[in-house]
C-alpha positions as CSV (number, residue, x, y, z in Angstrom):
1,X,101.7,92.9,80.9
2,X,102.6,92.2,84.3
3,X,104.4,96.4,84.6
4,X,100.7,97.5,83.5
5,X,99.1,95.5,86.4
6,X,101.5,96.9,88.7
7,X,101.8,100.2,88.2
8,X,97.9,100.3,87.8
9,X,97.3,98.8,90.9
10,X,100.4,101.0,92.6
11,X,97.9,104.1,91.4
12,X,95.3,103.5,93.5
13,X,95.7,105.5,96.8
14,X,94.4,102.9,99.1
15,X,97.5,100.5,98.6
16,X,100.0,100.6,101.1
17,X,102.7,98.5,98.9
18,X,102.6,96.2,95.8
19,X,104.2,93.2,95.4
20,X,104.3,90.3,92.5
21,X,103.7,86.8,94.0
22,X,105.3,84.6,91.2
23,X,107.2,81.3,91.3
24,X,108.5,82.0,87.6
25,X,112.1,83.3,87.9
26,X,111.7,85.0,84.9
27,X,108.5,87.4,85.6
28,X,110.5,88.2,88.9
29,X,113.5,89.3,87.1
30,X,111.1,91.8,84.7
31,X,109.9,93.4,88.0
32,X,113.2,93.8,89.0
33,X,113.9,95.4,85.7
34,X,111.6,97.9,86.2
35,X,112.0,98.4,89.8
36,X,108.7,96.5,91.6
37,X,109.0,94.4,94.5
38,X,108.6,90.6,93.7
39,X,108.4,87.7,96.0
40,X,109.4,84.4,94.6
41,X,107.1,81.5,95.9
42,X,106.5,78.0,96.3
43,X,106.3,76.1,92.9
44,X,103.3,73.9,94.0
45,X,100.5,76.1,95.2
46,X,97.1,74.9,93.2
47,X,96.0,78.3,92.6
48,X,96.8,82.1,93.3
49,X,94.8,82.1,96.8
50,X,97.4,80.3,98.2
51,X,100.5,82.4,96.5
52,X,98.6,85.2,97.9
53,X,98.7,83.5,101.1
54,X,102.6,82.2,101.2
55,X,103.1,86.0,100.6
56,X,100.1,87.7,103.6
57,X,101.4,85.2,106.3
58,X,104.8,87.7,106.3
59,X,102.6,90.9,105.9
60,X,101.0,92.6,109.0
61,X,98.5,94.1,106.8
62,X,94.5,93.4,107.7
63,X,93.3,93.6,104.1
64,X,94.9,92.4,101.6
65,X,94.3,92.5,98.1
66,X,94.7,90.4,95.1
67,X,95.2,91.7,91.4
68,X,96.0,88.9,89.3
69,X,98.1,89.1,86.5
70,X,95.7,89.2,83.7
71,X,94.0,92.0,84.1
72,X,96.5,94.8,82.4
73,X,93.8,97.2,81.7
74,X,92.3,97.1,85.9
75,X,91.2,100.8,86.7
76,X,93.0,102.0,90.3
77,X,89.4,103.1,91.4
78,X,88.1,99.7,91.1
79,X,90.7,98.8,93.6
80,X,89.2,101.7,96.4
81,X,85.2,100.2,95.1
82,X,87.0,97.0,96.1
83,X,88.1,97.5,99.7
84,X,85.6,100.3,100.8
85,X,82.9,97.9,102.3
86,X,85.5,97.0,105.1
87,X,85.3,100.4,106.6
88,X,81.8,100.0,107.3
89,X,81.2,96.4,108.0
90,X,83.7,94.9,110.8
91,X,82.3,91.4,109.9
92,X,82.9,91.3,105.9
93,X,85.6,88.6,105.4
94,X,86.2,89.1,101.6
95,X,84.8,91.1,98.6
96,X,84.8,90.8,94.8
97,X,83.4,93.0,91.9
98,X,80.9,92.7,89.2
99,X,79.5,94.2,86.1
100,X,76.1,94.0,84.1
101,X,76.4,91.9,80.8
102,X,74.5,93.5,78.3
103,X,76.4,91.2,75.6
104,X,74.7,87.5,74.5
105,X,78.5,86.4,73.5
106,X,79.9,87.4,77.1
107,X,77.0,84.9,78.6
108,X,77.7,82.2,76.8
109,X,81.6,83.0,77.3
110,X,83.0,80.2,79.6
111,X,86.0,82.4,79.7
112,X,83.8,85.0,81.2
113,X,82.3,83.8,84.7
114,X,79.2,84.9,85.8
115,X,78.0,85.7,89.2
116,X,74.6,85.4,90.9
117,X,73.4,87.3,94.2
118,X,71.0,87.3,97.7
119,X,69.8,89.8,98.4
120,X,71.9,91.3,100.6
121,X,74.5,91.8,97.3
122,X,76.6,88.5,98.4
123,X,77.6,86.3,95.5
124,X,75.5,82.5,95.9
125,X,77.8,81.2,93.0
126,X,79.8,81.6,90.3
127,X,80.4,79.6,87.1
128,X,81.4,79.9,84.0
129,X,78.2,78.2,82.5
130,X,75.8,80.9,82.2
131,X,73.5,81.6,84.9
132,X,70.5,81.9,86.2
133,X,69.4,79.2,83.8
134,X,65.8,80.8,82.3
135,X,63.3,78.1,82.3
136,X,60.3,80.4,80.5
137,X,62.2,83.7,79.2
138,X,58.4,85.2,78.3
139,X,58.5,86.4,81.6
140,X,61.8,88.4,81.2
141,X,65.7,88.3,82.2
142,X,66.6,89.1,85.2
143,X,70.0,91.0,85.9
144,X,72.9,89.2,84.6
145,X,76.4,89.6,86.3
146,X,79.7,89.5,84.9
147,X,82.2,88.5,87.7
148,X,85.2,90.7,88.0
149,X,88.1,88.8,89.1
150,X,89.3,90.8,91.5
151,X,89.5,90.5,95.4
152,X,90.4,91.7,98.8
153,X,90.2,90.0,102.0
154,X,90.6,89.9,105.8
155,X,94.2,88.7,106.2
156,X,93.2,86.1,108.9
157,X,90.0,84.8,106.3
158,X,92.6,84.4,103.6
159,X,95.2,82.7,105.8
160,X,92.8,80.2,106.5
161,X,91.2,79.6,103.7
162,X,94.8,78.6,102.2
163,X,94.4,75.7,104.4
164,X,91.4,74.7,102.8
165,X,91.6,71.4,100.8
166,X,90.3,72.6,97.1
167,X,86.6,71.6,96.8
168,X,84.8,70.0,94.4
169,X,83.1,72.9,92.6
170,X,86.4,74.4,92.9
171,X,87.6,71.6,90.6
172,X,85.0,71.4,88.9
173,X,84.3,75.2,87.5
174,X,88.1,75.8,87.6
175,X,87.4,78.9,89.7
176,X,89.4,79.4,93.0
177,X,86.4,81.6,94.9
178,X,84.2,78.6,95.3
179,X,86.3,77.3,97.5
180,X,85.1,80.2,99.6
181,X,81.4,79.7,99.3
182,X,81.7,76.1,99.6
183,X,83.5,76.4,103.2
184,X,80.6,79.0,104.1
185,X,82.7,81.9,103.4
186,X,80.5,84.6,102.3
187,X,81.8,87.2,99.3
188,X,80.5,90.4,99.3
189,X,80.5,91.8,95.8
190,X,80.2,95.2,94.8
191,X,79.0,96.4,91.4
192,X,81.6,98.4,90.2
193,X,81.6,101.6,87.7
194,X,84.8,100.2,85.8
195,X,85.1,98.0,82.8
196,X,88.1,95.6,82.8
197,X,89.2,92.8,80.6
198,X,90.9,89.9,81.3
199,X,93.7,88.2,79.3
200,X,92.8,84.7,78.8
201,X,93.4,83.4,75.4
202,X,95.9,84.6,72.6
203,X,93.2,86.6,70.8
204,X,92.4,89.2,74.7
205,X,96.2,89.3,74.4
206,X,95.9,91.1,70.7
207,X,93.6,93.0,71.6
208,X,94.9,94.2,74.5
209,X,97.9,95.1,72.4
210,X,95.7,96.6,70.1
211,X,94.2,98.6,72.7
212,X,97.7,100.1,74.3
213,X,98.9,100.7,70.5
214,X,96.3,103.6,70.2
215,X,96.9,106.8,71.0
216,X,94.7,108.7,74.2
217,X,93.5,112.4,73.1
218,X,95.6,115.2,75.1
């Protein structure tokens, strides 16, 4: 899984370079199999965001993205959708992706987290409950977003946000981004055109076999 995510992320034409942050000896000799870069890390980082960091403070980089490892089917375009805003906005600090959820099942998911926006198209929380919460449905649903776990960020917003003490909706929700929010650390997200699917329990990782075992039309 991890050779799908890397040469899918190596596609996309806004990455400079690609390299596996792991502290597992054994993922880092299977990129070294099939020739990716791979740096081995510390053994007790909490979550990815600070792997990602251990690995940024040596890069020179000003964005820097992060693809986690479970998402095998990740389009390259997503990854352009993903960094674009920083062209045009000299203030954005990180960004993240989103998709509409049309499915009941994927709301009531907790594997799937949901994402609520201002306004302005930054997220105001994430959680793996669904949200918003509809008091009086007569009046009608409003847009319901399925985060994307994907992100990209200014190198200096993600250095320091490694030195960030996990917070407690971070603990709570299990999800690394609220960290973010919680220290005022706003996430632009941007609805993106590409499905994805992440691997999270033993029956995404059949059906993502499932998926690779049939054939594409020429």
């Amino acid at each position: 899984m991890i050779e799908h995510v890397y040469r899918r992320a190596s596609a996309s034409p806004v990455v400079s370079q690609v390299i596996v942050a792991t502290d597992d000896l054994r993922i880092a000799t299977r990129v070294n199999d099939f020739g990716g870069k791979v740096r081995l890390t510390k053994a007790t980082h909490e979550t990815g965001t600070d792997r990602l960091a251990e690995v940024a403070a040596t890069l020179d980089s000003d964005i820097i993205v992060n693809v986690q490892g479970d998402e095998p089917l990740i389009n390259p375009a997503a990854i352009g959708e993903l960094v674009a805003p920083f062209a045009a906005d000299r203030s954005l600090q990180m960004t993240t992706l989103y998709r509409r959820i049309h499915e009941a099942s994927e709301l009531n998911d907790p594997n799937v987290t949901k994402v609520v926006l201002d306004r302005g198209g930054f997220a105001l929380y994430f959680s793996r409950a669904p949200i918003p919460y509809m008091r009086d449905p007569r009046g009608g649903w409003p847009p319901l977003y399925r985060h994307i776990g994907l992100y990209a960020y200014r190198r200096s917003t993600l250095l320091m946000l490694a030195t960030l003490e996990p917070t407690p909706l971070e603990r709570a929700e299990a999800l690394e981004q609220l960290r973010a929010l919680e220290h005022g650390i706003r996430i632009k997200a941007i609805e993106t055109r590409y499905e994805s699917f992440e691997v999270n329990t033993p029956e995404d990782l059949e059906q993502v076999r499932r998926l690779f075992a049939v054939p594409t039309s020429s």
